[in-house]
N, C-alpha and C positions, 0 to 999 in steps of 0.2 A: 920655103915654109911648109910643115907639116900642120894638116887640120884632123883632128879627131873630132868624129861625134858619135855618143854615146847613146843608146837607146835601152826600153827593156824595163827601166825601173818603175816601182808602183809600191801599191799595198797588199800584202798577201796575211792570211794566218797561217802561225805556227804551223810546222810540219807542211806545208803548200813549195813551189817551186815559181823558177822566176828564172826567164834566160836573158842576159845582158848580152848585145851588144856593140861593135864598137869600129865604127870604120874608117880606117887613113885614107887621107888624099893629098895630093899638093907634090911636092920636091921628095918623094918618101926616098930613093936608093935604096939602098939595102939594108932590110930589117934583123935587127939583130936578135930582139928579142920581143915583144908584148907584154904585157902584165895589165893586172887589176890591184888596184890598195882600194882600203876604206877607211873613214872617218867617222867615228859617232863623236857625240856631241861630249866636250873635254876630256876625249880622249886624241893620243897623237893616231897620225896616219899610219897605217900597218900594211903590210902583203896580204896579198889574200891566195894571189896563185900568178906566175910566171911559164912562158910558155918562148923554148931559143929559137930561131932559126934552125936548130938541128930536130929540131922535136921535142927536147927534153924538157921536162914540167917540174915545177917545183909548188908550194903548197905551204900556207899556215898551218902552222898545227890543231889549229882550232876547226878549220875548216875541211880537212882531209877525211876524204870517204865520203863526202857530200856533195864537193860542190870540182867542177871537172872543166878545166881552160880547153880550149883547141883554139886553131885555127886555121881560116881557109888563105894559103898563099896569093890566089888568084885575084881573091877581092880582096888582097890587102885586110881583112878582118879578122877579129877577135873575139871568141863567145865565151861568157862563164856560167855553164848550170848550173842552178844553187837549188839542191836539193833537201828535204828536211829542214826547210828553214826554223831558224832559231829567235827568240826576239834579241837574243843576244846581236845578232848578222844588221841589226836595224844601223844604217848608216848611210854616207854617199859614197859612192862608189864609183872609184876616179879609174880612168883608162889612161894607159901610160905606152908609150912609145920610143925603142931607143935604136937609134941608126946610129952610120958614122958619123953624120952629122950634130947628133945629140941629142939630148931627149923631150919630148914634150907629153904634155897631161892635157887629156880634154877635162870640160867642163864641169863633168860630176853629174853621174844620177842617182840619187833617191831611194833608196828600201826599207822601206817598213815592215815590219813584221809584227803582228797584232793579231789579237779578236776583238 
C-alpha cells in the first residue's frame, strides 16, 4: 500500500504564493511519475502539472509560467509552487502517485484564493 499526504494548502490573496507538498510512504517501488490535479467546485478534476521519473514536466495550460512541480527522489516527495495566484487556482488540490504497482491520490488540500 502507497500513503500520500498532502500539506501546504490554505488561504492566500490574489497575486500571493503557496507551496504544496506531498509525501509517499508505504510499498512505493519504483516511481514513475508524480503529479498534482485539482477540482473546484462543478468543475471536473484537471492537471495542473506532472513531473516522470526522468525529470520531465508537463503543465496546464492555464497554469504554465506560474506554478513549477519538482521533486526530491530521496524523500520520495512532491512540491508545487504556485505563484501569481489567481482566484480562478481556488480549488482542492489532489496529489497523485503512479508506480508499477498503480496509482493512488491522497486526500486533497484546499486553496483559496481571495481578498
Amino acid at each position: 500500500q502507497v500513503q500520500l499526504v498532502e500539506s501546504g494548502g490554505g488561504l492566500v490573496q490574489p497575486g500571493g504564493s503557496l507551496r504544496l507538498s506531498c509525501a509517499a510512504s508505504g510499498k512505493i517501488g519504483s516511481i514513475e511519475a508524480m503529479g498534482w490535479y485539482r477540482q473546484a467546485p462543478g468543475k471536473q478534476r484537471e492537471l495542473v502539472a506532472g513531473i516522470f521519473s526522468g525529470g520531465r514536466t508537463n503543465y496546464g495550460d492555464s497554469v504554465k509560467g506560474r506554478f513549477t512541480i519538482s521533486m526530491d527522489n530521496a524523500k520520495n516527495t512532491v512540491y508545487l509552487q504556485m505563484n501569481s495566484l489567481k482566484s480562478d487556482d481556488t480549488a482542492v488540490y489532489y496529489c497523485n502517485i503512479a508506480t508499477k504497482r498503480g496509482t493512488t491520490w491522497g486526500q486533497g488540500t484546499q486553496v483559496t484564493v481571495s481578498s
